[in-house]
Structures are given as structure tokens and as C-alpha cells.
C-alpha positions in Angstrom: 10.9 -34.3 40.3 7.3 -33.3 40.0 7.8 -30.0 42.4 11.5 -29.1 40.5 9.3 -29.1 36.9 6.6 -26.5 38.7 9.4 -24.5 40.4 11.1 -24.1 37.2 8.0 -22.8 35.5 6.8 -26.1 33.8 3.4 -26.5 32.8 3.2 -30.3 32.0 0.6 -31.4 30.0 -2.0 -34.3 31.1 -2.3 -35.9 27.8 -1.9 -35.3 24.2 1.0 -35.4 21.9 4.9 -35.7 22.8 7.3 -35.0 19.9 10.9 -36.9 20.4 13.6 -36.5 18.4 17.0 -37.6 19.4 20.4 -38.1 17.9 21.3 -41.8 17.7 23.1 -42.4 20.5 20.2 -41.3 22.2 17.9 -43.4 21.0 18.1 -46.2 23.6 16.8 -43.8 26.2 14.2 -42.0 23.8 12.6 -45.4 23.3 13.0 -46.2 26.7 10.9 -42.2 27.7 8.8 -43.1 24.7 7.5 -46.3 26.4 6.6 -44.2 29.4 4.8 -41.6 27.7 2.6 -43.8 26.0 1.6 -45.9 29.3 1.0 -42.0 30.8 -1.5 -41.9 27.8 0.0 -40.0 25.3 0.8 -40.3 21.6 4.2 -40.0 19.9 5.1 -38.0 17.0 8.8 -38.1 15.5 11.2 -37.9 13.0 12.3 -40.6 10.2 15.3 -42.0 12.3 13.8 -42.0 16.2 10.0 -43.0 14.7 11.7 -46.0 13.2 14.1 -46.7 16.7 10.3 -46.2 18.6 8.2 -48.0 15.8 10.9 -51.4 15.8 10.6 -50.9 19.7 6.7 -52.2 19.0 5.5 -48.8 19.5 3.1 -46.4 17.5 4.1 -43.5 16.5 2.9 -40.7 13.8 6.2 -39.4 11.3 6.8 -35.8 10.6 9.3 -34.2 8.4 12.0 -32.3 9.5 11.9 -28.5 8.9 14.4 -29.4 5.4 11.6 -31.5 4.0 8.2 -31.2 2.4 5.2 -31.7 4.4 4.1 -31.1 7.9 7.1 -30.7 10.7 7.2 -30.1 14.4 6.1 -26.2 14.0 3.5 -27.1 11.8 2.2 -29.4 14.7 3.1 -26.7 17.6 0.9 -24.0 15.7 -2.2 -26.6 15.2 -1.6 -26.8 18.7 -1.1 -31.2 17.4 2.2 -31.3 20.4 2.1 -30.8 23.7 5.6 -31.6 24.8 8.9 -31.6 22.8 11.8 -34.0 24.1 14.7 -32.8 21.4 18.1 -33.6 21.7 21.0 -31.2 20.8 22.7 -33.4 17.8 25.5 -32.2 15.5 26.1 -28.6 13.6 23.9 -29.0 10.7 20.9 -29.6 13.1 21.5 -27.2 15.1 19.5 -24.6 13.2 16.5 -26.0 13.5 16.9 -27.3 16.7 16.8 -23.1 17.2 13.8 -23.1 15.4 11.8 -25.8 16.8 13.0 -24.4 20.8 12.1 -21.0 20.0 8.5 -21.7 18.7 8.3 -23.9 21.7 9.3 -21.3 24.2 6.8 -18.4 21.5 4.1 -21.0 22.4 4.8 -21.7 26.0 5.5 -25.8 25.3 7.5 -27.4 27.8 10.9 -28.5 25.9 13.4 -30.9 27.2 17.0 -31.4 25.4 18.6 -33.9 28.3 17.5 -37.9 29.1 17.3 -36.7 32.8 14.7 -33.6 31.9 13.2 -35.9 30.3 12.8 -38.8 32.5 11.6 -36.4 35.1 9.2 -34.8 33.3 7.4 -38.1 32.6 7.7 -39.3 36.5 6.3 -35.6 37.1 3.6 -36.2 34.8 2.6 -40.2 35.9 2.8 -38.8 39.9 0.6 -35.9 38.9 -2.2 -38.0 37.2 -2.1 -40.3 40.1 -2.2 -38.3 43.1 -4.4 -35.8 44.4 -2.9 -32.2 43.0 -5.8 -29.8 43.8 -5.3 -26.8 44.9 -7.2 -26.2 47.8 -7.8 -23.2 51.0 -5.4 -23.9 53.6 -8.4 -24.1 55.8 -9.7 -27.4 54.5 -6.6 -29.0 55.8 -6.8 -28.0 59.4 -11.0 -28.5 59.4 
């Protein structure tokens, strides 16, 4: 999982903040990738509906407005440099706009983004195995010394 993240031009960060969002039949799962995240050490950050689904789950997690609403939102955080990873699921037509908005300052800001509950869970497996193996790069010459 770990190696398929790299290949694909992934840089996934050690710590900090992961913003989840999720339509509501997604928000078994995002709970579920929420948990995981927060044993890897990192905080959560989400919107009214999935921080209440994480929140009732017993977890903590900081609420942010959508783009439609007054007060800090997800670019807000992505431009204090407050999120490190975005796990956004495509939801219905009226979403969808800033959905565009919140990928495309991801992608302006190099942020890993991940729309699917497989990305997802694979990018938290990548980032657990990562923090708990060896992943230095190292001269080819200290292996064969």
C-alpha cells in the first residue's frame, strides 16, 4: 500500500491534521479511518454532519464550516498550513462545487487528497507502516558492508 502511495506521487504526512468529510453513507467507514488516524497520532478536523458521526463515535475532533458558511473552512485551514491530509468524499450535485474547490487548493498546495474508503484506508496503513519501520534512505553500499 505504503510503496503504491510513493509511486503515485504521495507525500504522506507523519502527523498533524486530517480533514474528513464524507457523505452519509460514508460515514461508517470515515469513523472507522478516523479511529486509525487518531491512534497514528493525528488530529481530526470536519464538517457539522461527519464531526458529529466521529464525535458520537467517542472521538475528538475540531468543526469547521463549510465553504457556504461563516467562519473558518477547509481552505482557510489548508492556507494556515492547520491540514495535512484531506479524505473527501464525492457527495451529491450541490457539493460538488466545493468539493472542486477544496481538491484544487489541495492539489495548489501539494496535500495528499483521498475521495475513496480504499485510498483512504491505504493511506493510513501507509502511514502507521512508515512510522514503524525503518524508511531511511540510505547508499546502496551500507547494505552490502
Amino acid at each position: 500500500d505504503w510503496k503504491a502511495q510513493v509511486a503515485a506521487g504521495q507525500v504522506l504526512p507523519s502527523k498533524g491534521a486530517v480533514f474528513l468529510s464524507a457523505k452519509d453513507r460514508d460515514k461508517e467507514w470515515i469513523v472507522a479511518v478516523g479511529k486509525q488516524f487518531v491512534e497514528a497520532g493525528f488530529s481530526l478536523v470536519a464538517t457539522e454532519g461527519t464531526a458529529q458521526a466521529l464525535h458520537n463515535a467517542g472521538l475528538e475532533v475540531t468543526l469547521t464550516h463549510k465553504l457556504s458558511e461563516d467562519g473558518t473552512n477547509v481552505i482557510d485551514l489548508m492556507k494556515d498550513n492547520g491540514v495535512q491530509l484531506l479524505v473527501n468524499t464525492p457527495s451529491g450535485p450541490v457539493a460538488r462545487v466545493d468539493e472542486i474547490k477544496i481538491r484544487s487548493e489541495a492539489i495548489l498546495r501539494g496535500l495528499p487528497i483521498v475521495t475513496t474508503q480504499s485510498g483512504a484506508e491505504a493511506s493510513v496503513r501507509a502511514i502507521k507502516y512508515i512510522s514503524e519501520n525503518d524508511w531511511d534512505v540510505k547508499p546502496i553500499q551500507e547494505y552490502h558492508a
